[in-house]
N, C-alpha and C positions, 0 to 999 in steps of 0.2 A: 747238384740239385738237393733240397730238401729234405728229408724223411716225411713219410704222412704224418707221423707224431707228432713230429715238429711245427708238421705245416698247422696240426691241428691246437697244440701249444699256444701258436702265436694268433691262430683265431679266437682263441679263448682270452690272452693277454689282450688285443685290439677290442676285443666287445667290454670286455671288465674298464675298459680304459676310459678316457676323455678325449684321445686320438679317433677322429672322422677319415682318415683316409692313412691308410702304410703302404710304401711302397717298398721294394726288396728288389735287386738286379745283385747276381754272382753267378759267374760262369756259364754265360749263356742265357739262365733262368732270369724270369721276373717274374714277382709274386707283387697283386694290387690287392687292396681289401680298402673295401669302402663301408661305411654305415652309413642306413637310412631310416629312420622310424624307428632304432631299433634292431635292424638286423644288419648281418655283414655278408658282404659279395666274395668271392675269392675269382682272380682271373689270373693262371698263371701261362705266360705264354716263354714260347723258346724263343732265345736273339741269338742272329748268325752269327758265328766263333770270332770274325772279323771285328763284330760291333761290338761285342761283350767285355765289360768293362767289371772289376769287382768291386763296386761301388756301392754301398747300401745307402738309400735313400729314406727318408723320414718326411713324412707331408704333415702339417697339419689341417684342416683347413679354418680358417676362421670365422669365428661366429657373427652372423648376421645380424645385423643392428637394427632391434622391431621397430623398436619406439626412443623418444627422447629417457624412459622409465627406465630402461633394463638398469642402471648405476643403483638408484633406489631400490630395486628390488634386490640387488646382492646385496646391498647393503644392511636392509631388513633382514635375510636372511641367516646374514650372517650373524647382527645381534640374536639372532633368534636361537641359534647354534651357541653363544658366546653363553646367551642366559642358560640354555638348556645346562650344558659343561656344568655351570657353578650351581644349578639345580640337585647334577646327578655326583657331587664330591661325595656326600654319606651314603651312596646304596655300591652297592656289591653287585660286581659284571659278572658272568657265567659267561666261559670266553669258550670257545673251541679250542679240544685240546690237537687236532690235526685239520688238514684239509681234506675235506670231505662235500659231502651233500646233506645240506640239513632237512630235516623231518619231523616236524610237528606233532607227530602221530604217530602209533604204532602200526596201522596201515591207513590208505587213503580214505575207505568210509569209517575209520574211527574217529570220536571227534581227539581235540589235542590235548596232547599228556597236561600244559597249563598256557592260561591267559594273563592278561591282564587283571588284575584281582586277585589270582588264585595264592591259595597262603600252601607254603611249600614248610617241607625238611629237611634237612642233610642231605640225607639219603634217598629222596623224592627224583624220578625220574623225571627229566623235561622235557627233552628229544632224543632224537637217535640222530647221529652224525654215519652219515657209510659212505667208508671207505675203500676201494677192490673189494667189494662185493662184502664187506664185511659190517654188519648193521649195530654201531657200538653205543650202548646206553647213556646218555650224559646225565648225570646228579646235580641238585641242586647247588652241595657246594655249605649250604647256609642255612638258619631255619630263617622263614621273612614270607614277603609277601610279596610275589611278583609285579613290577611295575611296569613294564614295556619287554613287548617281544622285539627284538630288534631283526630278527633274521625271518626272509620269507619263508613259506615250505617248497621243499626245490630247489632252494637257492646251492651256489658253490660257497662253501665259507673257506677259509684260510685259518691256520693255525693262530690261537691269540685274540680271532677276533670275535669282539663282545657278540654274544646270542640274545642274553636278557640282564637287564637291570633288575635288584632284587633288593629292600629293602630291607633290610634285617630287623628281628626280633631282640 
């Protein structure tokens, strides 16, 4: 069987994902996790010693086909994404230097350290990233002027990944 950690690991990997449904069977145990709207189910139940197979399973489920559009619309998309890329070559990412919890703010009724617009320096704090409980200042990096916040407040970031595009001076 599982660890809670673990179990709670792979609730976190299934929500971050593009997988609608995991399933998990080893020694007995089965772990389901579904998403809906949004959020994820966990159902684990015991299989008699007999039945139990150590088999891990992987579902996906398939996307639903609205309209004759959906092809058009990734495809839009994706230009849109191709153009952004070749927009954002000359500005400067302010990436997370760990996994953490991003934070906007110094606290929730402050407003945020910067926006969009706002003209930053080096040494200019923009968020806190916290980690085990440990609330660590991120600097600009650059002097410039911020162009996009890329990270929500709240959000999990991951090591590396862009927080804000930053124009330079």
């Amino acid at each position: 069987m599982l660890k809670v950690q673990e179990i709670r690991e792979l609730i976190k990997l299934v929500d971050q994902s593009s997988i609608d449904e995991f399933v998990y069977e080893n020694e007995g145990s089965k772990i389901k996790m579904k998403k809906h709207t949004g959020t994820s189910t966990v159902t684990t139940v015991q299989i008699p010693q007999a039945a139990a197979q150590a088999v891990p399973v992987v579902q996906q489920a398939a996307p639903a086909a609205v309209s004759g559009t959906a092809p058009v619309q990734e495809l839009k998309q994706e230009e849109a994404a191709t153009v952004k890329q070749a927009d954002t070559s000359n500005l400067h990412k302010i990436t997370s230097p760990m996994v953490g919890t991003f934070y906007a703010s110094p606290t929730p009724e402050a407003d945020a350290y910067v926006k969009a617009g706002s003209v930053v320096s080096k040494d200019s704090i923009v968020c806190i990233v916290e980690a085990m409980k440990l609330f660590n200042e991120i600097e600009a990096e650059v002097n410039g002027e911020i162009v996009e916040v890329l990270a929500k407040n709240g959000q999990l970031v991951e090591y590396g990944q862009p927080l804000f595009l930053v124009k330079p001076e």
